[in-house]
MIVOVO-68684 format. One record per residue: x, y, z of N, C-alpha, C in turn. Coordinates in steps of 0.001 Angstrom, whole numbers, plus 500000, padded with zeros to 6 digits. Each point is the difference from the previous one (the first is absolute). Example, Ala and Ser with C-alpha at 12.3 -4.5 7.8 and 13.67 -1.06 7.14 Angstrom:
BEGIN
   n_px   n_py   n_pz  ca_px  ca_py  ca_pz   c_px   c_py   c_pz
 513190 494310 507800 499110 501190 500000 500900 501200 500000
 499650 501050 499280 500820 501190 500060 499230 501090 500730
***
This chain:
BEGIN
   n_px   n_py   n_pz  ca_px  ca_py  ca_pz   c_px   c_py   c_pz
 296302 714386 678462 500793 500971 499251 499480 501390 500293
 500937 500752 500253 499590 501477 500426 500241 501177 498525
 498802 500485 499398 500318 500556 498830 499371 501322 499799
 500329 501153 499758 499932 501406 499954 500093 499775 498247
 498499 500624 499428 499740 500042 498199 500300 501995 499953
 500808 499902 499226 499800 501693 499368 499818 499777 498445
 498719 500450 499118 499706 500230 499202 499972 501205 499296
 500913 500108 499162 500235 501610 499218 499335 499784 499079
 499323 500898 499150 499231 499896 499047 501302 501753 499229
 500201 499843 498642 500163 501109 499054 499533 500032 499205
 499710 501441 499391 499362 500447 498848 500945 501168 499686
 501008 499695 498283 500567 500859 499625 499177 501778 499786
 499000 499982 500186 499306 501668 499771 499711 500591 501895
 499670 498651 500547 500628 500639 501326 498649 500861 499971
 498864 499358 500039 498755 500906 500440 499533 500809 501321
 500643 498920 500734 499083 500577 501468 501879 500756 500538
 499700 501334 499699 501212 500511 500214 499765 501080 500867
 498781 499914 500802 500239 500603 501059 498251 499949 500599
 499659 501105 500738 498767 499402 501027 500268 499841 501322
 499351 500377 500778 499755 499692 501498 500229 498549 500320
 500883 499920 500710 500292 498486 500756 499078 499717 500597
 499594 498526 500303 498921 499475 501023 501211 499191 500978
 499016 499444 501055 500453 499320 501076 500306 498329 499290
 501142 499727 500520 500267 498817 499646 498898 498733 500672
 499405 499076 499280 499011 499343 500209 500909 498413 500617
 500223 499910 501137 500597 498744 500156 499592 498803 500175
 498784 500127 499851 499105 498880 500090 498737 499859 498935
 500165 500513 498971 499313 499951 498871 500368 499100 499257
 498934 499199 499512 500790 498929 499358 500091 500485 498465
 500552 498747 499407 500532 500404 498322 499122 499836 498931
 500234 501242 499386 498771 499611 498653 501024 499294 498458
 499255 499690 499302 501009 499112 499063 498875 500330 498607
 500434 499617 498963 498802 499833 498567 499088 498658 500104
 499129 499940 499776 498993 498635 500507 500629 498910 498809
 500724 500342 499400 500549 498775 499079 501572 499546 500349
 500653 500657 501244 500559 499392 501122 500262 499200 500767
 498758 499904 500369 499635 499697 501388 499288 498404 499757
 499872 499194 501044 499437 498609 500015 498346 500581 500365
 499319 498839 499757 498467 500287 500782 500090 499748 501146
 499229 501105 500618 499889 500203 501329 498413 499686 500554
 499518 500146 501078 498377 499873 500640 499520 500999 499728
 499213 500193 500135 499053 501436 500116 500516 500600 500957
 500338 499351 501278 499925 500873 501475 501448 500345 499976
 500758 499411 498523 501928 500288 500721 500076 500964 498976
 499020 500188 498860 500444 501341 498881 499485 501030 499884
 500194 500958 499980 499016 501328 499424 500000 500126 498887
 498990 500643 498924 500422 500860 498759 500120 501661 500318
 501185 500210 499780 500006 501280 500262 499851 500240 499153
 500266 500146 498411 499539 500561 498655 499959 498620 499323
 500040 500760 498321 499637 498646 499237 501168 498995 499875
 501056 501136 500601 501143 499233 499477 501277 499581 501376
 499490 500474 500545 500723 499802 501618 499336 499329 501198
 500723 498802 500509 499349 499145 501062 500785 500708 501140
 499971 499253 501119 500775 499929 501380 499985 498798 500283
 501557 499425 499943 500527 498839 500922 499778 500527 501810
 499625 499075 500444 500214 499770 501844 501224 500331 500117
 500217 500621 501139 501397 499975 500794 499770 499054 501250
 501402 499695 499748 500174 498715 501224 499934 500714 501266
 499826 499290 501253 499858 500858 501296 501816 500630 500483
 499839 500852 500146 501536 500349 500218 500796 501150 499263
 499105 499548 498676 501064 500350 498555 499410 501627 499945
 500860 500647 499611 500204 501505 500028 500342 500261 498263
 499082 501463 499810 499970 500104 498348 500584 501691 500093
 500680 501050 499750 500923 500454 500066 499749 500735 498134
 500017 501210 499701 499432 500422 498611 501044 501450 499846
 500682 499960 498837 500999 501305 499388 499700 500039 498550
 499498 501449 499927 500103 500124 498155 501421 500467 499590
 500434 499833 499400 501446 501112 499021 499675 500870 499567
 500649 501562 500213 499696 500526 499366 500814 500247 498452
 499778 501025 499214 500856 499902 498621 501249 500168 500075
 500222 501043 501598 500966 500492 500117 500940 499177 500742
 499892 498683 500703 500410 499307 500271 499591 499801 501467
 499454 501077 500836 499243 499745 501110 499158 499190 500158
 499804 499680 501750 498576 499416 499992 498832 500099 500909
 498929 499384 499776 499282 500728 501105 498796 498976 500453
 499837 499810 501680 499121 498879 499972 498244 499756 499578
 499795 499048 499295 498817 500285 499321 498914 498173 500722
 498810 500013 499657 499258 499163 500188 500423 498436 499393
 500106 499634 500146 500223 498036 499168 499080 500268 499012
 498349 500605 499793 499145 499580 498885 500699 501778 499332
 500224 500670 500155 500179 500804 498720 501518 499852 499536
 500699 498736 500875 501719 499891 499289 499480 498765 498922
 499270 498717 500887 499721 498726 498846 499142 501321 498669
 499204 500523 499896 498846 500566 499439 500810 500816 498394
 500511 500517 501043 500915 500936 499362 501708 499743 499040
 500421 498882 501049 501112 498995 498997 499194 499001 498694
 498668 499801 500467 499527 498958 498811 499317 500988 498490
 499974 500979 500701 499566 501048 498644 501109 501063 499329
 501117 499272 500890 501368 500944 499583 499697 501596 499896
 499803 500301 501676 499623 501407 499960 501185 500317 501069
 500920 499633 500339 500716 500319 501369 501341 498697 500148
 501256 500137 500616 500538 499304 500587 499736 499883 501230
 500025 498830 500634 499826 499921 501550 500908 498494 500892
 499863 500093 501252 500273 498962 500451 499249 499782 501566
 499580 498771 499560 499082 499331 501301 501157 499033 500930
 500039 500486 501410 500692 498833 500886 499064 499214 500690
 500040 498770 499830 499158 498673 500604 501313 499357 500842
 499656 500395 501271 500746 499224 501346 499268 498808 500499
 500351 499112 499545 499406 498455 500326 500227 499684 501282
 501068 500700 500508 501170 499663 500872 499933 498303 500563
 499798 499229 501374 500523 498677 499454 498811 499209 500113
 499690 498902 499010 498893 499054 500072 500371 498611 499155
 499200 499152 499947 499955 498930 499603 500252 499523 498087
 501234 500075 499607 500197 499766 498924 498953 499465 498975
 498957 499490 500441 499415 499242 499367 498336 500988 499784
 500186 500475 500985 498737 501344 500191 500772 500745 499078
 500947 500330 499822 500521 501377 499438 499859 499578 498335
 500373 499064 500038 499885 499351 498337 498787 500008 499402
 498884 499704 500855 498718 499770 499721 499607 501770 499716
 500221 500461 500992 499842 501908 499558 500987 500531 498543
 500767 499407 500131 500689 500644 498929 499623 499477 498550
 499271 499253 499788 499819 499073 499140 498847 500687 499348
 499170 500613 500957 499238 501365 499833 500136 501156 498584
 501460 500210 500211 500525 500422 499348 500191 500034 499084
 500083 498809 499075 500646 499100 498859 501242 500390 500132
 500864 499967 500365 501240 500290 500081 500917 498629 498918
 501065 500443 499170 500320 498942 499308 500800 499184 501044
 499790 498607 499308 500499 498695 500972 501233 500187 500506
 500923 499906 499080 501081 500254 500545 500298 501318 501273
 499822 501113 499866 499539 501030 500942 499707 499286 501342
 498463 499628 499857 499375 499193 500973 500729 499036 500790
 500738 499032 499103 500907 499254 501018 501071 500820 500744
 500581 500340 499658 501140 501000 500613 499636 500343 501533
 498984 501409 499295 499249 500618 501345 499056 498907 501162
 499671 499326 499671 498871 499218 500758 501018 499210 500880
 500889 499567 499755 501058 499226 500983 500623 500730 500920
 500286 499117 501018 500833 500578 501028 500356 500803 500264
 501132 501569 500662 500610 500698 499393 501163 499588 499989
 500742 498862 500887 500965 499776 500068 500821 499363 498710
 498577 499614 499386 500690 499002 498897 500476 501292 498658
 499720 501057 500166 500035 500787 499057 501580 500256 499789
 500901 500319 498666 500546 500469 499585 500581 501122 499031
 501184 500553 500094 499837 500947 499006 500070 499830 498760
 499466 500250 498822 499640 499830 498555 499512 500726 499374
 500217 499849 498374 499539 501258 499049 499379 498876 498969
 498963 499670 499672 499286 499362 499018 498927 500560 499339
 501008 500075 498813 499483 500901 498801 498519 499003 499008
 498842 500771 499675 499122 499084 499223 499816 501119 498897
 499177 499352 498914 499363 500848 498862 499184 501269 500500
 499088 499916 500721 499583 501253 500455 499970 500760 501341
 500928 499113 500586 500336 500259 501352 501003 499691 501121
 500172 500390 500451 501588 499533 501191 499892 499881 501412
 500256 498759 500307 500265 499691 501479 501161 500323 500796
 500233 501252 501157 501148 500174 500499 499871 500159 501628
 500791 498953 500802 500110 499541 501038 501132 500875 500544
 500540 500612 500756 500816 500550 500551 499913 500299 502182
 501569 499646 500298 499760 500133 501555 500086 501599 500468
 499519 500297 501023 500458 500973 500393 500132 499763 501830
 500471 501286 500523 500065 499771 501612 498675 499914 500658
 499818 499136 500993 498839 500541 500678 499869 500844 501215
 498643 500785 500242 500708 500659 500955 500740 500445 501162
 499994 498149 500479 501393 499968 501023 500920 499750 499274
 501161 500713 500055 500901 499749 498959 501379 498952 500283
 499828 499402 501297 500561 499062 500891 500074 498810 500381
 498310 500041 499045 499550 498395 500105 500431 499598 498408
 499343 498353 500879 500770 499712 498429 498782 498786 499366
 498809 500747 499859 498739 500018 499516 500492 500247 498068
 499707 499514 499576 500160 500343 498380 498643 500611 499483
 499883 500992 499600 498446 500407 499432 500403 500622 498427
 499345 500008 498988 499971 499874 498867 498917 501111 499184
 500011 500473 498865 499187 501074 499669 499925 498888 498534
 498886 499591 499460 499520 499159 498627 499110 501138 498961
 500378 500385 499148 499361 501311 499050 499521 498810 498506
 498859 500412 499963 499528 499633 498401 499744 501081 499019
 500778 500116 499203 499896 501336 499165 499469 499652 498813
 498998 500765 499488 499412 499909 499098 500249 501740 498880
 499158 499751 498882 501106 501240 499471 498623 501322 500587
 499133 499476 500778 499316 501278 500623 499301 499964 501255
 500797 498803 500306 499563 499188 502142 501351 499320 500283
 499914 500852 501478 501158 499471 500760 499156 499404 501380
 500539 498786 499984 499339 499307 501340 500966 499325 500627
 500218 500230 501304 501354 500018 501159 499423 499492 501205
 500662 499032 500069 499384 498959 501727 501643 500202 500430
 499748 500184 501561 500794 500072 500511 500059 498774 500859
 500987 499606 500435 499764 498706 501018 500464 500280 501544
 499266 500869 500770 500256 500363 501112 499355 499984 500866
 499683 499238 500785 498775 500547 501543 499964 500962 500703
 498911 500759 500114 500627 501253 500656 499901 499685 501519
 500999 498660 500543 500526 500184 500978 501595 500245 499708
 500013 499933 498969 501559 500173 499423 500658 501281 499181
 497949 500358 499601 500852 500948 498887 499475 501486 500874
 499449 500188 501376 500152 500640 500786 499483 501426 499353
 500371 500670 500052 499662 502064 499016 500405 499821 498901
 500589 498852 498894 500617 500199 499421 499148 500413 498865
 498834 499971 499815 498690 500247 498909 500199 501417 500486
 499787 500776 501088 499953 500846 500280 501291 501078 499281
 500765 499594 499645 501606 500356 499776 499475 500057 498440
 499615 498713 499029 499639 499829 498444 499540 501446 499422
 498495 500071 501385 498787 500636 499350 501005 501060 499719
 500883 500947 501392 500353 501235 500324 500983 500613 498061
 500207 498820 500520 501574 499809 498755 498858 500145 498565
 499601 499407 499880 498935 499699 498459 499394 501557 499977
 499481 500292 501177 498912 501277 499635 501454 501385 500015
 500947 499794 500148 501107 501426 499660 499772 500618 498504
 499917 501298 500258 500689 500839 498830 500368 499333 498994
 500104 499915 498657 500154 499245 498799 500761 498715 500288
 499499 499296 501159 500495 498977 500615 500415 498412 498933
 499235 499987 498949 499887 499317 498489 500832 500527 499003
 501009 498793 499671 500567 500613 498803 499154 500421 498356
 498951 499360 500337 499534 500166 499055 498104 499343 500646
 499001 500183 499262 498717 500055 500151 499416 498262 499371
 501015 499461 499936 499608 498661 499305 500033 498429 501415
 499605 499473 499355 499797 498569 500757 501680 499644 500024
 501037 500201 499281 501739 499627 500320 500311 501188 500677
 499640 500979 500100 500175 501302 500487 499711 499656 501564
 498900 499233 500626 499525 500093 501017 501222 498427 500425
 499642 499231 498972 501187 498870 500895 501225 500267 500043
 500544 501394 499569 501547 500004 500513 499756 500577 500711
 499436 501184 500078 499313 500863 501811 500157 498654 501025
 499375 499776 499667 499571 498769 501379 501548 499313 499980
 500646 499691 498913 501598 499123 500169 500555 501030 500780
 499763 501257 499581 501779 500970 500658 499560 500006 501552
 498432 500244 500298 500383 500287 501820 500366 498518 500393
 500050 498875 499514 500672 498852 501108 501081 500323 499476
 500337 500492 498885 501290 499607 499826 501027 501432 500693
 499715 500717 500023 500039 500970 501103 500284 499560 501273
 498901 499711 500664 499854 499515 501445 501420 498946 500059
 500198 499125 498922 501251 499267 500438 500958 500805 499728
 500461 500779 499114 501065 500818 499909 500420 500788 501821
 498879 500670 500512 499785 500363 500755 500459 498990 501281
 499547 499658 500386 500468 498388 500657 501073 499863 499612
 500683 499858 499135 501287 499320 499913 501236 501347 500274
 499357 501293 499871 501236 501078 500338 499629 500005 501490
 498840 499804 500413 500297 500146 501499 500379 498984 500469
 500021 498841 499531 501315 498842 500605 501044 500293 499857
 500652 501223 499087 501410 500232 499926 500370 501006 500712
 499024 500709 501013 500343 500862 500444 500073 499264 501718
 499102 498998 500282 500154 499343 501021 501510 498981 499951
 500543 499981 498669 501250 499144 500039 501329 500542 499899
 499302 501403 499646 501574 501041 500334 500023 500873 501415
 498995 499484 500850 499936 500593 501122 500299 498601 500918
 500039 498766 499752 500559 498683 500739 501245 500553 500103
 500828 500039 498536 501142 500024 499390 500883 501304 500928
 499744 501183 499913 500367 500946 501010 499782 499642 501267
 499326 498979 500649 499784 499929 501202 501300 498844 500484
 500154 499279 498984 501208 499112 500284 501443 500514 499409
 499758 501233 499417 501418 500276 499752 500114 500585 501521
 499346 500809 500844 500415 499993 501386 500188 499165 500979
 499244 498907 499845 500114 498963 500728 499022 498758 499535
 500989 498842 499755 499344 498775 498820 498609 499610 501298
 500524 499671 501227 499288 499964 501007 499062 499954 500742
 499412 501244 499434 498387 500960 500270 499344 499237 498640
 500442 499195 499653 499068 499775 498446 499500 498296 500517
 498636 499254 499678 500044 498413 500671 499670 499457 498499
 500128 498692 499893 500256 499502 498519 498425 500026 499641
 499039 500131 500963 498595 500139 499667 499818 500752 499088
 500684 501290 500467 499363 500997 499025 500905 500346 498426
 501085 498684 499843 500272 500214 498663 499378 498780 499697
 499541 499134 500371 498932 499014 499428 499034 500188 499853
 499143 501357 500425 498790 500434 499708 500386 500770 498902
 500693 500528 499840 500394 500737 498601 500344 499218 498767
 500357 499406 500010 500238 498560 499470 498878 499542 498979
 499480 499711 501093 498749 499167 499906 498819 501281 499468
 499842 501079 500320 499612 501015 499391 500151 500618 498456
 501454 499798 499780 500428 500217 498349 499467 498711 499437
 500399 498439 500356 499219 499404 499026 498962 500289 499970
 498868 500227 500712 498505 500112 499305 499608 500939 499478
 501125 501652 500026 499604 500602 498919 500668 500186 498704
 501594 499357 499649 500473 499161 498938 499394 499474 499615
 498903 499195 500485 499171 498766 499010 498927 500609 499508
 499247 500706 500842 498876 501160 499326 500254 501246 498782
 501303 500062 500272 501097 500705 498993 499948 499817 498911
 500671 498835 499761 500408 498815 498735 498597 499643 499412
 498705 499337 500970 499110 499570 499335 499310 501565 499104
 500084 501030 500423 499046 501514 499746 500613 499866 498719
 501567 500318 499917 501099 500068 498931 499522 499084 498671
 500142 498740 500276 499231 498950 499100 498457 500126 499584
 499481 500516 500519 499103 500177 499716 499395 501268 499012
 501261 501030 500049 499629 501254 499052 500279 499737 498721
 501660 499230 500039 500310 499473 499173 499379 499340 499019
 499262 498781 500554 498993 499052 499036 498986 500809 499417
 499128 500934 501202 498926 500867 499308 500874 500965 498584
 501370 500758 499994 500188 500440 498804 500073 499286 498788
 500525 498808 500071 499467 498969 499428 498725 499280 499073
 499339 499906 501116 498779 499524 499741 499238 500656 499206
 500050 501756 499948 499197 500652 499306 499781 499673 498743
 500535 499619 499245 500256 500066 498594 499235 498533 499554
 500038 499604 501271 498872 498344 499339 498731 499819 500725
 499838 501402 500346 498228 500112 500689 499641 501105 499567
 498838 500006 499802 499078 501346 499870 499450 500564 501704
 500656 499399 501176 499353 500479 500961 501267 500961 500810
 500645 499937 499292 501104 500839 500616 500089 501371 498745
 500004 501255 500827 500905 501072 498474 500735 500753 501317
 501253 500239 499719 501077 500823 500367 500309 501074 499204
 499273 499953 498321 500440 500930 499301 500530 501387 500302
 498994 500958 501036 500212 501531 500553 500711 499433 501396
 500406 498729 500041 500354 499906 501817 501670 499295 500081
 500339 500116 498798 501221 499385 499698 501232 500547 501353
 499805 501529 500447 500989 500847 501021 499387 499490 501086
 498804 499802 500744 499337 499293 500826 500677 498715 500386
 499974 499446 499474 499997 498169 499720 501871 500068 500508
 500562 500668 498996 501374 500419 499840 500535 500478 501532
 499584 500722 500503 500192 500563 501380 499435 499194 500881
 498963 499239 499976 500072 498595 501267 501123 498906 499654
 500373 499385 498690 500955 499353 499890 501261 500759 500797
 500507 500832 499963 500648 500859 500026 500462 499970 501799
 498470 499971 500591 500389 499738 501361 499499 498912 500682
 499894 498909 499573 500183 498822 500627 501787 499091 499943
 500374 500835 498596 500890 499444 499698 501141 500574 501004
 499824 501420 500760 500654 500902 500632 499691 499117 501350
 498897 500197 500348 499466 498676 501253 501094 498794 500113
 499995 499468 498775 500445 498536 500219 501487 500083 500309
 500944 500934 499463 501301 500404 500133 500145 500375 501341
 499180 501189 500406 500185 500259 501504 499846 498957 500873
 499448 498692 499547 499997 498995 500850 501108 499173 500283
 500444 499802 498810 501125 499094 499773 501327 500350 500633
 500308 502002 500245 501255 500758 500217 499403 499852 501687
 498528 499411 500814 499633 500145 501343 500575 498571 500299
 499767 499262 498932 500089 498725 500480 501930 499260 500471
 500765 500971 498952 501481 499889 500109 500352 500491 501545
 499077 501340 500459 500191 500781 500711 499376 499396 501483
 499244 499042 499898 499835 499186 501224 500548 498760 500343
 500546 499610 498889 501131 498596 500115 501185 501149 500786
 500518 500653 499391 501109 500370 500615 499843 501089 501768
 498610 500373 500021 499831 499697 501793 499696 499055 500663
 499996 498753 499086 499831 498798 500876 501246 499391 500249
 500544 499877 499070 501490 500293 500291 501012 500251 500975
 499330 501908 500176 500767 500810 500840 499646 499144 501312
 498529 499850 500455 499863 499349 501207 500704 499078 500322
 500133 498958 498608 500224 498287 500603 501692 500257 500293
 500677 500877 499545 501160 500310 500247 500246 500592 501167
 499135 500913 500500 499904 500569 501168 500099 498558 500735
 498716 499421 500144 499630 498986 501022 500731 498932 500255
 501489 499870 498875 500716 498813 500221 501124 501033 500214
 500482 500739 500151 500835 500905 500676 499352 500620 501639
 498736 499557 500570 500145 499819 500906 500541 498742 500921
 499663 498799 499367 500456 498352 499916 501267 500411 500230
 500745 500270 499398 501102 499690 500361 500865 500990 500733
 499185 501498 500480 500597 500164 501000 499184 499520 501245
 499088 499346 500751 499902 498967 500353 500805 498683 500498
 500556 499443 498417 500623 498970 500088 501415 500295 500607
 500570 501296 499883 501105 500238 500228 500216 500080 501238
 498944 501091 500642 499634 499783 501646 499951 498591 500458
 499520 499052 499815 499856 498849 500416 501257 499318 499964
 500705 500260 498552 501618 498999 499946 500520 500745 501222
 500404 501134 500330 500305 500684 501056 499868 499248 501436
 499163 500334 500123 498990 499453 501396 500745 498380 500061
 499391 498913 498974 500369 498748 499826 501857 500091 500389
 500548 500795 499567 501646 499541 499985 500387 500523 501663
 499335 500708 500464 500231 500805 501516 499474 499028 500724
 498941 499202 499879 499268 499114 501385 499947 498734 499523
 500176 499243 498444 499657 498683 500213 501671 499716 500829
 501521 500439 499563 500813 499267 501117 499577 499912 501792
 499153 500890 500411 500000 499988 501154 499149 498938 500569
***
């Protein structure tokens, strides 16, 4: 299983609201509260204080550190002053842990590290393929599974974003290898660290940030399929001809997979408005226009799909009509031919 951890930590007073950025530490491993954590050896733990250990990082695995600021910015900070600093509720932050791909059974054993609740744990620790989209609401916390594109947007790889929200930790595995998910971290960070890039400075604040750029990126994707399908479309109102059925079957075949990424995003905002009201790990309260305006455009997404999808039946159409109106002038040539030489 190939798994990318982002850990947001919030604090409504929003302490660490500004300060000199440090260098992102990508290979630092994670500190946790020592009443966390499983027992470890001597040689696999440190004490860094009285109250903070360090888990091992697996060979491979990349650790990735952002505080929040109050103002909704962010800025990259160390893994021990984001864990340090989220456990004394002095700062919002978020840590990315790129697992990227390894042995399900290694990854479980690390994550377990964690205490992560069971249910959680099963989810993430499996496959990615087996993952689906879902909103499962608990007493103090919420499980939400959602697809997005990956960054070939052609393949037809399914990768998945899994968020555990708590009412002051957001923790987000992504299910992507970065042979798949290519710059696309690179694209998150750019997007996350913008200008009041956060609707708000909270742990739901940071998981709809993170919902709108996929859900973006497919919006995006799906108008530039309509601009590649009104430029087929003009090309066969001059001549059906110049057009080969390949390339309305790649289009085709292109709208379903971002219709389905569509529909699942859509369902998925849906349930989260939902869900709030029977978890304490969700608040929308100040994010109600937020929340409101991604519904808003998936639902716009999913329509533009449906008016692409009418709109490529009927150039498949135009072709197959074309192509049996060549048949039979063809056939006509031939009755011709046949009535002139079979008497002879």
């Amino acid at each position: 299983a190939s798994v990318r951890i982002d850990i947001v930590a919030q604090d409504p007073a929003g302490a660490f609201s500004s300060g000199p950025s440090a260098d992102t530490d990508e290979n630092s491993p994670l500190l946790a509260s020592t009443g966390k954590l499983r027992t470890y050896s001597a040689s696999d733990v440190s004490i860094d204080s009285a109250s903070v250990r360090t888990i091992p990082v697996l060979p491979g695995m990349k650790i990735r550190s952002h505080g929040i600021n109050a103002d909704g910015t962010m800025y990259d900070c160390t893994s021990s002053d984001a864990l340090r600093g989220s456990k004394k509720g002095r700062g919002n932050f978020w840590i990315d842990i790129d697992a990227d791909e390894r042995d399900s059974e290694e990854l479980r054993t690390w994550l377990d590290g964690l205490k992560l609740p069971i249910f959680f744990l099963s989810v993430i620790a499996e496959r990615s393929e087996t993952w689906a989209t879902q909103v499962v609401a608990m007493k103090k916390s919420s499980l939400t599974v959602v697809r997005f594109l990956p960054q070939k947007e052609s393949t037809d790889e399914m990768t998945h974003l899994a968020a555990l929200s708590l009412p002051n930790l957001l923790m987000t595995f992504t299910s992507a290898p970065r042979s798949e998910a290519g710059n696309l971290y690179t694209a998150v960070h750019d997007y996350m660290h913008g200008e009041e890039r956060l609707p708000a400075p909270t742990a739901s604040g940071a998981l709809l940030s993170l919902l709108r750029f996929h859900i973006d990126r497919t919006s995006r994707a799906m108008r530039r399929l309509r601009t590649h399908i009104l430029k087929v479309d003009e090309i066969m109102d001059r001549n059906v001809g110049n057009v080969s059925i390949d390339v309305i079957i790649d289009a085709k075949d292109q709208l379903l997979r971002l219709l389905s990424v569509a529909e699942e995003q859509n369902e998925c905002l849906d349930a989260l408005a939902r869900a709030e009201s029977d978890t304490e790990g969700l608040c929308f309260t100040n994010l109600r226009g937020s929340l409101g305006v991604l519904i808003a455009t998936t639902s716009a997404t999913e329509r533009m799909a449906l008016r692409l999808e009418k709109q490529i039946a009927d150039l498949r159409q135009r072709y197959e009509g074309h192509q049996q109106e060549k048949i039979n002038r063809r056939l006509a040539v031939l009755t011709v031919l046949s009535a002139v030489f079979l008497p002879l």
